[in-house]
C-alpha positions in Angstrom: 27.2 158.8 118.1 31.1 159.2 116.9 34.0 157.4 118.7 36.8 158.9 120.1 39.3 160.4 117.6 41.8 157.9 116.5 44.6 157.4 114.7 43.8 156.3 110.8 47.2 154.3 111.2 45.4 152.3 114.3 42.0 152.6 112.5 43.3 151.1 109.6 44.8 148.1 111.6 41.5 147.7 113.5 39.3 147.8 110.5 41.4 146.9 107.5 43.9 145.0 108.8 46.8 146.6 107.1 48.2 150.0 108.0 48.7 153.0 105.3 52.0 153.1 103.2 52.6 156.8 103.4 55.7 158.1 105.3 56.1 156.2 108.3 55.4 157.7 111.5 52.2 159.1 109.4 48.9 159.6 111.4 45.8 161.2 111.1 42.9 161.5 113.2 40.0 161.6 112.1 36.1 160.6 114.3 35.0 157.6 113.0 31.1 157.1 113.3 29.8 153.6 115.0 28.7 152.5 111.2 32.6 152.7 109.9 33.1 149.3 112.1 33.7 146.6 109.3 34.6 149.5 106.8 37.6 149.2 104.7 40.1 152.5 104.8 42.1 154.3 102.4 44.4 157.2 103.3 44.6 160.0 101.2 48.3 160.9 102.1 51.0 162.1 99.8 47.9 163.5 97.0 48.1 159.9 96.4 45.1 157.3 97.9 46.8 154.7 99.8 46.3 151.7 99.0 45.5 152.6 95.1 43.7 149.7 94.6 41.1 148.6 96.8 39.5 144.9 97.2 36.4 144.4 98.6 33.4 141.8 99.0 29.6 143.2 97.8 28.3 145.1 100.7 31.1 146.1 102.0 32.2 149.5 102.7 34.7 152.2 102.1 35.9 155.1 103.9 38.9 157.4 102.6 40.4 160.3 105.0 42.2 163.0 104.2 45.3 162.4 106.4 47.2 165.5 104.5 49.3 167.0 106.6 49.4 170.0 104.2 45.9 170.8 105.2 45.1 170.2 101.3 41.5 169.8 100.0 40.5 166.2 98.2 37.5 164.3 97.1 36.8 160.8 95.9 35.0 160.7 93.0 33.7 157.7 90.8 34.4 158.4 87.0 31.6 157.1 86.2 29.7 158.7 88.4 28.4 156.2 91.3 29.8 157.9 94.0 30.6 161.8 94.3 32.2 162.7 98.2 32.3 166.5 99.2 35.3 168.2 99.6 36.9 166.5 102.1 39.3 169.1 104.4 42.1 167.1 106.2 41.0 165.2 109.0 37.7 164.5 107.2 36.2 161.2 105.5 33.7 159.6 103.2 32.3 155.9 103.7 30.1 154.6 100.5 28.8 151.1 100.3 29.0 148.7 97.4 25.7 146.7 96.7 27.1 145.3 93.5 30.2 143.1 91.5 32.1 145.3 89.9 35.3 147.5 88.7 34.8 151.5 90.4 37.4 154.0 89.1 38.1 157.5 90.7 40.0 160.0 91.3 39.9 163.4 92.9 38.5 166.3 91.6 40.8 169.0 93.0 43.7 166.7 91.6 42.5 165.0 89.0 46.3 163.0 88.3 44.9 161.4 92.0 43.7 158.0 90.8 42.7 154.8 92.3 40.2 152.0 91.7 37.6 149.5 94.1 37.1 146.0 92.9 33.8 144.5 94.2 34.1 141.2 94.2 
């Protein structure tokens, strides 16, 4: 079953508790599935993932969203290879879970300069 749409700016403050640092006034809505509640979110805004670095506890999950308002194509993608997202289309997003300790980098494959990382602490 998927929730309303929402906004990833209110999404982010329900789930993360911090809202994205793209332009302000930037939103994105995006339908969030009943299993993104506890998720952590990144917005992929500006070809850049918002926050770059994210800090999470083992078990937790992720979920990035394309908020470009460009309509421009993105993935995440682990570099070493834990973790391969389709091609997300704006609007769309992709929750993984983290079992395990750990330092994740990635980075887009449509836009490779697009970097970030995921401790797992």
């Amino acid at each position: 079953m998927r929730l309303p749409w929402l906004s990833v700016v209110g999404a982010l403050a329900c789930f993360s508790g911090r809202e994205p640092s793209g332009p302000a006034g930037q939103s994105c809505g995006v339908p969030l599935a009943d299993d993104v509640t506890g998720s952590t979110l990144s917005a992929i805004v500006g070809f850049a993932f918002e926050p770059a670095e994210l800090r999470v506890a083992v078990g937790q999950r992720i979920t990035w969203v394309n908020c470009e308002e460009n309509g421009a194509p993105h993935t995440s993608t682990a570099t070493g290879g834990e973790w391969d997202s389709a091609l997300l289309q704006a609007g769309d997003g992709f929750t993984r879970s983290f079992p395990a300790a750990g330092t994740f980098t990635y980075f887009c494959e449509v836009h490779p300069f697009m970097t970030g990382r995921v401790v797992v602490e």
